[in-house]
VOGU-3710 file (C-alpha; in Angstrom, 3 decimals, decimal comma):
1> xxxxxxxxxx> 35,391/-13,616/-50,749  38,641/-12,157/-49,314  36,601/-9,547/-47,898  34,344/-11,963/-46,112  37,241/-13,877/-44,900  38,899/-11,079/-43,407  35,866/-10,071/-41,239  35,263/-13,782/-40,380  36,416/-15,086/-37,097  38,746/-17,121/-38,616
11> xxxxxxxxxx> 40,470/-14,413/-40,104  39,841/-12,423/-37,057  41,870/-14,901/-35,489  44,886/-15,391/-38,366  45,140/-11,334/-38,556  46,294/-12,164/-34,532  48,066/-15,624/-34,908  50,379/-14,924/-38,441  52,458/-11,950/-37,039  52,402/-13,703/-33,731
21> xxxxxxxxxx> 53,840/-16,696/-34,842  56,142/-14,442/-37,586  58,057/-12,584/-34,910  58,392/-15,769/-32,862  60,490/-17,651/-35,705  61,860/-14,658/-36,216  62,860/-14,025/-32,975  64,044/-17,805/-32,491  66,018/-17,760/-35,931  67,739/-14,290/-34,856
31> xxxxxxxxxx> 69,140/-15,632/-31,193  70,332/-19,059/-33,444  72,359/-16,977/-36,376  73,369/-14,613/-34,008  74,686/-17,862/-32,053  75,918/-19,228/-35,412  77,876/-15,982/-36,187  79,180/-15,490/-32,944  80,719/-19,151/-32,756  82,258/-18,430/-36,698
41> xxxxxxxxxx> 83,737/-15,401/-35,507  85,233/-17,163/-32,288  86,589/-20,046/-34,675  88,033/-17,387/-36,532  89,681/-15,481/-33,972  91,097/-18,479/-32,530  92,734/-19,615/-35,990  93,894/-16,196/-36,108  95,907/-16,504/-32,527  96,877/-19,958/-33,370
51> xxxxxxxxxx> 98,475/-18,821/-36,993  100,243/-15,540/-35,575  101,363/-17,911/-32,306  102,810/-19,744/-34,954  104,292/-17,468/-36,932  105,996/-15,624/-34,033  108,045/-18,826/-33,717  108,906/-19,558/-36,956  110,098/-16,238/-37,648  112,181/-16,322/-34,671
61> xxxxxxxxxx> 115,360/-17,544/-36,444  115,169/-15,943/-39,556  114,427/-11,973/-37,878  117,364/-13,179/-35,501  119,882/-13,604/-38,880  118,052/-11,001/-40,679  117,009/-12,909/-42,877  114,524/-11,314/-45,703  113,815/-13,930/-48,191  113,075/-15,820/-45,173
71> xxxxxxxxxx> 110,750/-13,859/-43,522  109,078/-12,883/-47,163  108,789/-16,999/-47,596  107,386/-17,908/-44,457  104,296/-14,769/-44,828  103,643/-16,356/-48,891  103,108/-19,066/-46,990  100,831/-17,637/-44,172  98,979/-15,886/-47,894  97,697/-19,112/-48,786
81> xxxxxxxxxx> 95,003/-18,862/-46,159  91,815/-17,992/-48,088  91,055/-15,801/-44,971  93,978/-14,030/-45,338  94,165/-10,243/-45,536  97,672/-8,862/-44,693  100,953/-9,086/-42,310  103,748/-7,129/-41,395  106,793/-8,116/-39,830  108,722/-5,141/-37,394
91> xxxxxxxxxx> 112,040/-4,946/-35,687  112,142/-3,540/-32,198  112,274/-0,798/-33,670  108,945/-0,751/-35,236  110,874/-1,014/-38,578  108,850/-2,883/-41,156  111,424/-5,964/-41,999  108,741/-7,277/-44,631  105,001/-6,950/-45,723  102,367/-8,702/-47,781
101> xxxxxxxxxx> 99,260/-8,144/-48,932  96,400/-9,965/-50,393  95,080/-9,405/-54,029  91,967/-8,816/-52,651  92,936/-6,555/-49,845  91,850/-3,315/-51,681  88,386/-4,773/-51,746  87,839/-6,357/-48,479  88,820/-4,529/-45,532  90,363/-6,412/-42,649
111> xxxxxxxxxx> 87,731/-8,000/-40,132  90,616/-9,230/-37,347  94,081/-8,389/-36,446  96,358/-9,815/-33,966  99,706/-8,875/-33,207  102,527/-10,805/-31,081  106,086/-10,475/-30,343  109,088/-12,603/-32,338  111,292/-13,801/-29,147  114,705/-15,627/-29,785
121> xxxxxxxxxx> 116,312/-17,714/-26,950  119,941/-16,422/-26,434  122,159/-17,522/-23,930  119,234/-19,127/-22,248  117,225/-16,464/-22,404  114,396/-15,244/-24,069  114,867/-12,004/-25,940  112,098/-9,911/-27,990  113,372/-9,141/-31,527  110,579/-7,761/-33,350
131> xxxxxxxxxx> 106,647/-8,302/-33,926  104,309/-10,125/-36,368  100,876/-8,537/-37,139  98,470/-10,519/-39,232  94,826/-9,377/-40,462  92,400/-11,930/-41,484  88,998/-11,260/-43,750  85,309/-12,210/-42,946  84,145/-12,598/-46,541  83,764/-16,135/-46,615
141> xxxxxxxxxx> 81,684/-16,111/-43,266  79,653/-13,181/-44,435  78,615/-15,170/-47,419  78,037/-18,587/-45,109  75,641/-16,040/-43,260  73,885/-14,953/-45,876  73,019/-18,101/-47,182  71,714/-19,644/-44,228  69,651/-16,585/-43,704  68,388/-16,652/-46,991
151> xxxxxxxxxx> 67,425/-20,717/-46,010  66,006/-20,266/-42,941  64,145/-17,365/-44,091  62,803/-19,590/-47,023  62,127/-22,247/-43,778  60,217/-19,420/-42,009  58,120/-18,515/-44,536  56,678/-22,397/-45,474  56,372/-22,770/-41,640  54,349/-19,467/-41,787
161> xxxxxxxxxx> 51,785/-20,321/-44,630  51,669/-24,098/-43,271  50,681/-23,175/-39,701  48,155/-20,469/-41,016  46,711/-22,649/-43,130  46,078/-25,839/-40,486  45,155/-22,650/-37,758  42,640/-21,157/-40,770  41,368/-25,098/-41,128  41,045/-25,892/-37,664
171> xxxxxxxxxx> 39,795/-22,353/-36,624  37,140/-22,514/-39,381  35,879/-26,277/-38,536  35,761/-25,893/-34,724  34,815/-22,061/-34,717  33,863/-20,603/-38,020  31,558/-23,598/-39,153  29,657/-23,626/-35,849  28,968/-19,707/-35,802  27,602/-19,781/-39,172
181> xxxxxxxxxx> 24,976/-22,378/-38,295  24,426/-20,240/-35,307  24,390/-16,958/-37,431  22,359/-18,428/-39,884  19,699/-19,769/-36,755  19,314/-15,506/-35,320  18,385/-14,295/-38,975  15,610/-16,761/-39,515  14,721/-16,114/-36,185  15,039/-12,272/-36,799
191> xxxxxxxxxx> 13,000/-12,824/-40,060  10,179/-14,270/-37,952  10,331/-17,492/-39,764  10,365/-20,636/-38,662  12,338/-21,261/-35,604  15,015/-23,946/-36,040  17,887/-25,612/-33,402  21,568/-25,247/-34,141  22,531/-29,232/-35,261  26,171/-28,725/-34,039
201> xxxxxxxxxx> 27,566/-30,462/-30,740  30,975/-30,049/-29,039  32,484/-30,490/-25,359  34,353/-27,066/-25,679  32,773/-23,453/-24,622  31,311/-22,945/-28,077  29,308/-26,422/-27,833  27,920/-25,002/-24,587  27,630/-21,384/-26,495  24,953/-23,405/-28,847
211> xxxxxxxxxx> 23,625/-25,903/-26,463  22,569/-22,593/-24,700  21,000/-20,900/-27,413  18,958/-24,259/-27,974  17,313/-23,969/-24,509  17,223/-20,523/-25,081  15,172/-20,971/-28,354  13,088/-23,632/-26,338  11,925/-21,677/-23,617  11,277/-18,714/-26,267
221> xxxxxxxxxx> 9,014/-21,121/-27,692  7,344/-22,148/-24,256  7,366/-18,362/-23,223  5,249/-17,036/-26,232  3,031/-19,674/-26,086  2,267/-18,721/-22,494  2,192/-14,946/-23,519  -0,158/-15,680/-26,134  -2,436/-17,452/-23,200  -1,756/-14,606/-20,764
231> xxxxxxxxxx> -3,134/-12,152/-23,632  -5,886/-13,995/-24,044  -6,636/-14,504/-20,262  -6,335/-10,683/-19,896  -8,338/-9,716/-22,647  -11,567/-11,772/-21,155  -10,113/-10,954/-17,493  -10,071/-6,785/-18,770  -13,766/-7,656/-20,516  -15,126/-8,495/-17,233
241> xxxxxxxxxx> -13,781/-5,963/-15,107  -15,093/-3,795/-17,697  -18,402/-5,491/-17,271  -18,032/-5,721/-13,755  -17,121/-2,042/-13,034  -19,993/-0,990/-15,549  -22,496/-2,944/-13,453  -21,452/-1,362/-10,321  -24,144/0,956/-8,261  -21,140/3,566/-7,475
251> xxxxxxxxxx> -19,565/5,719/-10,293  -16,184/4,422/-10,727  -13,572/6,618/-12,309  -9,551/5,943/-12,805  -6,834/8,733/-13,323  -3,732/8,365/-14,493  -0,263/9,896/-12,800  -0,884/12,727/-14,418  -4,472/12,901/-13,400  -6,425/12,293/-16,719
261> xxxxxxxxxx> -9,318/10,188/-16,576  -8,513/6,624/-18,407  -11,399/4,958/-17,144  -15,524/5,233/-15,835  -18,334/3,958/-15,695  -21,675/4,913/-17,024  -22,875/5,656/-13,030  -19,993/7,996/-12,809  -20,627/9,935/-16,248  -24,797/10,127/-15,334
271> xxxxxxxxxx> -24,927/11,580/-12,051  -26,392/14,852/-13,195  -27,247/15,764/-17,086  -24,290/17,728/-17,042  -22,014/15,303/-16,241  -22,547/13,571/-19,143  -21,461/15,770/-22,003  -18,182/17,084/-19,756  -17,133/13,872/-18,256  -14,780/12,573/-21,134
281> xxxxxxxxxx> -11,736/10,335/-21,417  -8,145/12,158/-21,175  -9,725/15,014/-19,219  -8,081/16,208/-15,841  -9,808/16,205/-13,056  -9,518/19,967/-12,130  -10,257/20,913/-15,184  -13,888/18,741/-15,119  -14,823/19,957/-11,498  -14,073/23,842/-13,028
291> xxxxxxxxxx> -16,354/23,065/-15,797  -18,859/21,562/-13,761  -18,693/24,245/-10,921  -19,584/26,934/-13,904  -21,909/25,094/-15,224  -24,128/25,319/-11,584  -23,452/22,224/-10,877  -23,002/22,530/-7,462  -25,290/24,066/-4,536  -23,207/27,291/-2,803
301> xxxxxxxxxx> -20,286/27,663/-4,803  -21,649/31,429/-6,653  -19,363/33,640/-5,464  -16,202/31,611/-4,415  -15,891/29,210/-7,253  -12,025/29,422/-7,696  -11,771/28,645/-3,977  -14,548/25,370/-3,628  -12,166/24,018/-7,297  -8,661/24,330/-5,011
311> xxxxxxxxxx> -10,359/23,075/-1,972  -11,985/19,688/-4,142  -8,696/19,570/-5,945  -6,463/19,301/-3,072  -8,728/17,114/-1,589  -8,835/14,587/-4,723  -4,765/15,143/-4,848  -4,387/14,201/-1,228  -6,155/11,175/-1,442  -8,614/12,067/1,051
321> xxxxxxxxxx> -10,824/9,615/2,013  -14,410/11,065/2,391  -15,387/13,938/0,376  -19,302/15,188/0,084  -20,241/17,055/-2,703  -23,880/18,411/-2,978  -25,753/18,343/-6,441  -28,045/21,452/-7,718  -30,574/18,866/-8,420  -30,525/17,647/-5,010
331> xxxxxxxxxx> -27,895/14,539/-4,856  -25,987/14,221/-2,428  -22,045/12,609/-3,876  -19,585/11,031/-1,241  -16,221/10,573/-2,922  -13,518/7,782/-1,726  -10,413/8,265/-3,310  -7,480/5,579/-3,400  -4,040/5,081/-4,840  -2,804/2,019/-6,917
341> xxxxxxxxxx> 0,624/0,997/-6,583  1,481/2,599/-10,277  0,033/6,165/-8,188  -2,815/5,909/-10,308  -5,963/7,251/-8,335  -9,460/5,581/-8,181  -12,393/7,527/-7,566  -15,311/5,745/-6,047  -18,508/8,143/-5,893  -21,836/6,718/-3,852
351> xxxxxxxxxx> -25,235/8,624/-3,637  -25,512/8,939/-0,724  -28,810/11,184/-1,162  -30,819/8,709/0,952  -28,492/8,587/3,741  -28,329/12,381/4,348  -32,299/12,444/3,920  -32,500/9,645/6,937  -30,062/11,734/8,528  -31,826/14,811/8,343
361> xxxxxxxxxx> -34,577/12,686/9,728  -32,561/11,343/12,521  -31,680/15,277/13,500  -34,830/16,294/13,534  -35,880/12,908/15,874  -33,291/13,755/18,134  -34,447/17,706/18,263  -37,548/16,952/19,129  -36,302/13,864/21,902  -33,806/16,443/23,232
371> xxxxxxxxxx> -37,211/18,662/23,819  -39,022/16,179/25,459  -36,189/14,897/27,753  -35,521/18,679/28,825  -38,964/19,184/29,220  -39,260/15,918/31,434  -36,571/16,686/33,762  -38,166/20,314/33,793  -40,918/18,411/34,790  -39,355/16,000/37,426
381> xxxxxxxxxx> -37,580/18,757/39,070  -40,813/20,665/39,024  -42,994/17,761/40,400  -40,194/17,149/42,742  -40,023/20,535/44,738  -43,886/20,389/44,588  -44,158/16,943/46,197  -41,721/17,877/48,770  -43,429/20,517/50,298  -46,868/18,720/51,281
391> xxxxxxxxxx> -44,280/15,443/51,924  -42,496/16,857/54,488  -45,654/17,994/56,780  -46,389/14,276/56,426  -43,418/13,087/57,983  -43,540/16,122/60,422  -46,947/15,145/61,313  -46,761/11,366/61,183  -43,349/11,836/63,797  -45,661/13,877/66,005
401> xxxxxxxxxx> -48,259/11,715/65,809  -46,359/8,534/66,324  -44,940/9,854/69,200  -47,979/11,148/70,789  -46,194/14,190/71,510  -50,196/15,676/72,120  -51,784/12,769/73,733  -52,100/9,231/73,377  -53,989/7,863/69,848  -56,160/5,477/71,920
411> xxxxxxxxxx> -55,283/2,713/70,089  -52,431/0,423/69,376  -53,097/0,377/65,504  -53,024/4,169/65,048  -49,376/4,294/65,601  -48,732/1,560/63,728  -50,278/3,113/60,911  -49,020/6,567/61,563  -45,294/4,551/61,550  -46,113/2,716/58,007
421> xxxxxxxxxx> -47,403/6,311/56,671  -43,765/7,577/58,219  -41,780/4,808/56,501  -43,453/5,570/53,481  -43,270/8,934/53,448  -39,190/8,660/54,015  -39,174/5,914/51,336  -41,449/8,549/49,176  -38,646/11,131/49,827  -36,117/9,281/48,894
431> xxxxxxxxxx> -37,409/8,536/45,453  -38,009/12,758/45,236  -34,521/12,926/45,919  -33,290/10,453/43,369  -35,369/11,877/40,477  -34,321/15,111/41,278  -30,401/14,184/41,283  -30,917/12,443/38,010  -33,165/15,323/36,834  -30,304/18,071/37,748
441> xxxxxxxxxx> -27,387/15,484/35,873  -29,651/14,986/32,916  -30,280/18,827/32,439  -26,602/19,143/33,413  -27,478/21,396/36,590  -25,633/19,470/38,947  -23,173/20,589/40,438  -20,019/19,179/42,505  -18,923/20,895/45,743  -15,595/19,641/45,985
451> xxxxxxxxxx> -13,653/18,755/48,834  -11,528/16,849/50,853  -13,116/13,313/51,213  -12,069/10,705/54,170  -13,108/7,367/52,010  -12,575/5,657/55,463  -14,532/7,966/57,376  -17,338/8,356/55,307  -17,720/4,654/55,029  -17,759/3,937/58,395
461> xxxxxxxxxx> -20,465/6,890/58,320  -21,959/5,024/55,153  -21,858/1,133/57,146  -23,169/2,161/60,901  -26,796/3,507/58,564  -27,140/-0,020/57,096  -25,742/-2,348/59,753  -29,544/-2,126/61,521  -31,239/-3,245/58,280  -28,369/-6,166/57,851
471> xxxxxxxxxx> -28,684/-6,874/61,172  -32,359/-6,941/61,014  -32,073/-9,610/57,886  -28,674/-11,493/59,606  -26,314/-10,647/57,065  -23,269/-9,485/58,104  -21,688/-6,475/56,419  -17,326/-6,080/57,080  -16,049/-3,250/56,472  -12,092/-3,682/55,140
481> xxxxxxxxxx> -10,286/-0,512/54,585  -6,642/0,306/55,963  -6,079/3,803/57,538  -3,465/4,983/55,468  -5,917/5,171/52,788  -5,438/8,307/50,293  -7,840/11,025/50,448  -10,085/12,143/47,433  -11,071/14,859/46,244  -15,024/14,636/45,621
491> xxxxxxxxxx> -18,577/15,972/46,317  -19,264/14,585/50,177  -23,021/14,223/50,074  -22,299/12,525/46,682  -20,137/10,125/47,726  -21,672/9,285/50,977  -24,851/8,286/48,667  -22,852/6,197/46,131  -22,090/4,223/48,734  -25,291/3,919/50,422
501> xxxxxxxxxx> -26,718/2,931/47,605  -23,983/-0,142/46,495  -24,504/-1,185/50,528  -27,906/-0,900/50,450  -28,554/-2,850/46,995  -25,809/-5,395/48,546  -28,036/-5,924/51,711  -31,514/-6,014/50,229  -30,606/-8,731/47,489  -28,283/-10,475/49,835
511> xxxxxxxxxx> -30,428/-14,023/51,602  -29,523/-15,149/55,242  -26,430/-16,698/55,833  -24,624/-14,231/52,910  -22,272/-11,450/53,615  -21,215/-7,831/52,513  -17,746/-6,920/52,239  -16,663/-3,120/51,814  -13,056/-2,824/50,760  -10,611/-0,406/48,763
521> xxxxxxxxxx> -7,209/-0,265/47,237  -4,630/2,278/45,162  -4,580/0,723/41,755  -1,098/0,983/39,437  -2,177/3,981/37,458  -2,548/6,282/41,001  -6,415/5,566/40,337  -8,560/4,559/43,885  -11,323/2,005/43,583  -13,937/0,945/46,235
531> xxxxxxxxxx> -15,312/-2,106/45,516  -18,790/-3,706/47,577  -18,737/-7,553/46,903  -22,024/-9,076/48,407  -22,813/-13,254/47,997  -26,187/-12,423/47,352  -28,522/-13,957/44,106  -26,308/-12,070/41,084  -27,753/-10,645/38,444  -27,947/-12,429/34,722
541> xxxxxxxxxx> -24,789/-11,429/32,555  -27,594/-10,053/29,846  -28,916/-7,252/32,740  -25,724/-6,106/33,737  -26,089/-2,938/31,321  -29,692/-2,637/31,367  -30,103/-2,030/35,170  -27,847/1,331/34,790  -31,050/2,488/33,205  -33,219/4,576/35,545
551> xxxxxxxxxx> -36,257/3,016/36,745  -35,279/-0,479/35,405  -34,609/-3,961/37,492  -33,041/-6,908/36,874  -36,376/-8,955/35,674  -35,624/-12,592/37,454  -37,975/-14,298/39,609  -35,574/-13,267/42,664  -35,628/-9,600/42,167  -39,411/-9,798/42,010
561> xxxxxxxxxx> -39,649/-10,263/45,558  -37,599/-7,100/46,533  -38,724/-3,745/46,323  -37,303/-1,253/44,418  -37,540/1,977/41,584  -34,605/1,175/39,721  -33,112/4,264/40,224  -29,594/3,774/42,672  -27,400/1,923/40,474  -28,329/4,348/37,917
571> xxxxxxxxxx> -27,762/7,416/40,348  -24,148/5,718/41,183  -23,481/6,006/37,728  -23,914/9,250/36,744  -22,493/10,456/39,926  -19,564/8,729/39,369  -19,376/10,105/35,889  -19,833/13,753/37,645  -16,587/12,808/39,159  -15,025/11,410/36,228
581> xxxxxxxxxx> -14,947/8,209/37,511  -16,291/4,714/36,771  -18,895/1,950/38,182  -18,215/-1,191/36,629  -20,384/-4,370/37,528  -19,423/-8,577/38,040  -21,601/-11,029/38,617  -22,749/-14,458/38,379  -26,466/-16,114/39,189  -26,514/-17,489/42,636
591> xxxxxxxxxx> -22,656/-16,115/43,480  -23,391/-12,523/44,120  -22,683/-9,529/42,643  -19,335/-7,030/42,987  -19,890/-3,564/42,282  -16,602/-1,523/41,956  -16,370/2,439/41,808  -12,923/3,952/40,852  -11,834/7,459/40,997  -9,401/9,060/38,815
601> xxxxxxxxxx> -5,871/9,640/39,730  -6,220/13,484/39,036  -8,628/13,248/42,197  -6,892/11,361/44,430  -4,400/13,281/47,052  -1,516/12,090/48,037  -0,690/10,987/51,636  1,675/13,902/52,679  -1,247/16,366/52,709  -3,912/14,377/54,655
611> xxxxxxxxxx> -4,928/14,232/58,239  -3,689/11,704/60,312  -6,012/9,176/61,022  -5,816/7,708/64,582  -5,031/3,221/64,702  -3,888/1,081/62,017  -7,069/-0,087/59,985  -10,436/0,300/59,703  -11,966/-3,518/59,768  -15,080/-3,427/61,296
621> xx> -17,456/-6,339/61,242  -21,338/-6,155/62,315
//
């Protein structure tokens, strides 16, 4: 019992507060005796001076006359004081005149002595005779002391024991009886019994100590309940994914941090036979791929199977995204790896045996389209040159012939046939041409003779060979391009037939009453662009990348009525791409159509180096 009180709070608390409060009294009954003494040994003193004052005087007269019996009577009396201790009486001479002495003298000693001088008046003045010297004793205040230290001490002690015991009472109904409920509360809740409230209330920190622990017990209560629902809701949640990941086409397959397999699927166990019986849970990944490399299976790893395991294995570790792994019994593998935000890494493996079959399809499609194509452009270039030998004698002979350079025809219509055979035969040539540009691009013959281009120049060049045919229809072609125009650097035959063809195309789908407008600018990025904006009848929005083709037209009702072989928008096109440039294409139905060529910065030069052009601008207007 006295063991459990002493390791209580309560006697935590008394162990502090008894010798606290013990040095206090005795602190405050020490500075009141020592007070106490002090003013007894002041009161003493003083009687002391008073007495030997006293006795100076009266022995005045009878040390004058010399009187002894005097002077012995008048110390018996001073003897009667029970303080007394001793006196002596001296002469000037320090002669003792007379002496007494207490009984108890040779047992006390003297506490206080005072001496003063015995004056006489004679003749009106005084006159020292002698001394008086008087000790007093302390006995009877030393035993006054000690019994009001022995009282107080008795006081100090019952005030001790009576403020421990109200302290222990109070300490141990406010404190000690509140802790044990709440003691007793943690070990049934330690025990795992049933979980019951501390039934003890107070406005003081302790009450909010236990009004705490209350919520505290509440909210345990509320929070297992939901843990008991979360582990419920996880189990079915990790059934499904389990069901779910099971059901999944791809092999699925988790590794921990340190790379051991925690989780798969059946998919990713059953690629291959051999899979199945070295695919198990906790094994590393490296140590699975060795195992499956020396067991054959994978195609063209004999020979260098140490160095195909680092290679997969650093891929795997670095997380990189696509890695194709060939099967010895023909399967095709493409792993995705990914990291979870614990660094756990998920391997997702497809067959992807199908795909590289269609692929290998594909390939061998495109081998034998490659073939084709070069063997068509062979062809085109071929049938070009061919063509273009019996062509030219009939434009050399149709010339001759329509200008009856050996005699007149004899009739009107002969020339006018020998001019449509002419205007076919140039239209004929033409077409030659363009096939065999786009037959030299396509084979990648063609080649650019670079240098210095005049934009300016050869688009005046380019405007004065289709102003006849505008003029011819009544549409109006401007030409808009300032002088101090930057030179290119570009393939002059090429470039004098990109824009030929963009003013041409502009003019032939351009109606009466439209116009043609050639103009240029610098763009921001040092690139040039020429851009021919015609108000002619557009082309649909869905045609604007089809026409690029070769040998296809914009299929509307208007573009029906106009001639054409589809083949000078395309020609633009790869010419500009020869030059590493760009043709880009607006238009709207009915509003026209703006086709807009840009070279690259690279080719354009810069003003310093180029010839000086003669005037201000080029506008011209026909």
């Amino acid at each position: 019992m006295i063991l459990n009180i002493r390791n209580s709070i309560c006697g935590k608390l008394l162990s502090i507060y008894i010798p606290l409060i013990s040095i206090s009294l005795l602190l405050l009954f020490t500075v009141l005796e020592s007070r106490n003494i002090h003013k007894l040994n002041s009161e003493l003193g003083t009687r002391l001076e008073k007495m030997v004052d006293i006795q100076g005087t009266a022995l005045s007269t009878p040390v004058w006359n010399y009187d002894l019996d005097s002077i012995q009577a008048t110390l018996l009396a001073l003897s009667r004081n029970p303080e007394f201790h001793s006196a002596q009486v001296y002469d000037t001479d320090g002669l003792v005149l007379a002496e007494l002495t207490s009984e108890t003298a040779s047992t006390i000693e003297a506490a206080l002595t005072r001496e003063t001088a015995i004056k006489h008046n004679s003749f009106d003045r005084l006159e020292t005779i002698g001394s008086v010297k008087v000790s007093f004793h302390d006995a009877l205040i030393s035993a006054e002391i000690r019994e009001r230290l022995i009282f107080d001490g008795l006081v100090m002690v019952v005030t001790i024991l009576v403020l421990s015991a109200l302290t222990f009472l109070g300490a141990n109904s406010y404190i000690g009886v509140p802790l044990k409920l709440l003691l007793e509360s943690i070990q049934t809740e330690k025990q795992h019994k049933n979980r019951a409230a501390v039934n003890w209330t107070s406005n003081d920190e302790l009450g909010a100590v236990v009004t705490a622990y209350n919520d505290l017990l509440q909210k345990q209560s509320a929070y297992e309940a939901a843990v008991k629902a979360s582990e419920l809701r996880a189990k079915r949640s990790e059934a499904q994914l389990t069901q779910a990941i099971e059901t999944m086409s791809e092999g699925f397959a988790l590794y921990d941090q340190d790379d051991k397999l925690v989780l798969c699927n059946s998919n990713y166990r059953n690629i291959s036979a051999k899979r199945a019986r070295i695919i198990t849970l906790g094994s590393r990944f490296e140590d699975i791929i060795r195992e499956l490399v020396y067991a054959g299976d994978f195609v063209g790893t004999e020979g260098h199977e140490e160095e195909f395991i680092r290679e997969t294995y650093n891929s795997h570790k670095s997380l990189q995204e696509r890695m194709i792994l060939h099967l010895s019994n023909g399967t095709w593998l493409q792993y995705n790896h990914r990291q979870t935000p614990a660094r756990e890494i998920v391997v997702l493996a497809t067959d992807i045996t199908p795909l590289k079959n269609q692929e290998r399809e594909i390939r061998r499609a495109k081998e034998i389209a490659d073939q084709a194509n070069t063997a068509k452009s062979q062809f085109l270039a071929n049938m070009s040159h061919e063509l273009r030998t019996p062509l030219n004698a009939i434009l050399g002979f149709s010339e001759i012939m329509k200008s009856e350079l050996m005699g007149p025809l004899g009739s009107q219509h002969y020339k006018s046939y020998c001019q449509d055979i002419h205007s076919s035969g140039t239209h004929l040539l033409d077409l030659i041409n363009d096939i065999l540009d786009l037959s030299k691009i396509e084979a990648g013959a063609f080649e650019l003779h670079d240098e210095t281009v005049d934009l300016t120049q050869t688009a005046r060049a380019a405007h004065k060979l289709v102003v006849g045919q505008s003029s011819s229809d009544h549409v109006p072609v401007t030409l808009n391009m300032t002088l101090d125009l930057p030179y290119v650097k570009a393939d002059l035959r090429a470039v004098k037939q990109i824009l030929l063809n963009l003013l041409s195309n502009a003019v032939k789908f351009t109606p009466q009453g439209g116009e043609v407008v050639l103009s240029a600018e610098e763009n921001s990025d040092g690139s040039l662009s020429i851009a021919v904006k015609d108000t002619g009848i557009g082309i649909p929005s869905h045609e604007l990348e089809r026409i690029l083709e070769p040998f296809i037209r914009a299929d509307t009702p208007m573009t029906r009525a106009f001639e054409g072989t589809g083949l000078g928008l395309p020609l633009v096109k790869s010419l500009m791409e020869q030059h590493g440039g760009t043709l880009k294409l607006e238009s709207k139905i009915n509003k026209g159509t703006t086709a807009t060529i840009t070279f690259p910065a690279n080719r354009v030069l810069k003003n310093e180096g180029n010839p000086i052009r003669e005037g201000k601008s080029a506008l011209t207007r026909v």
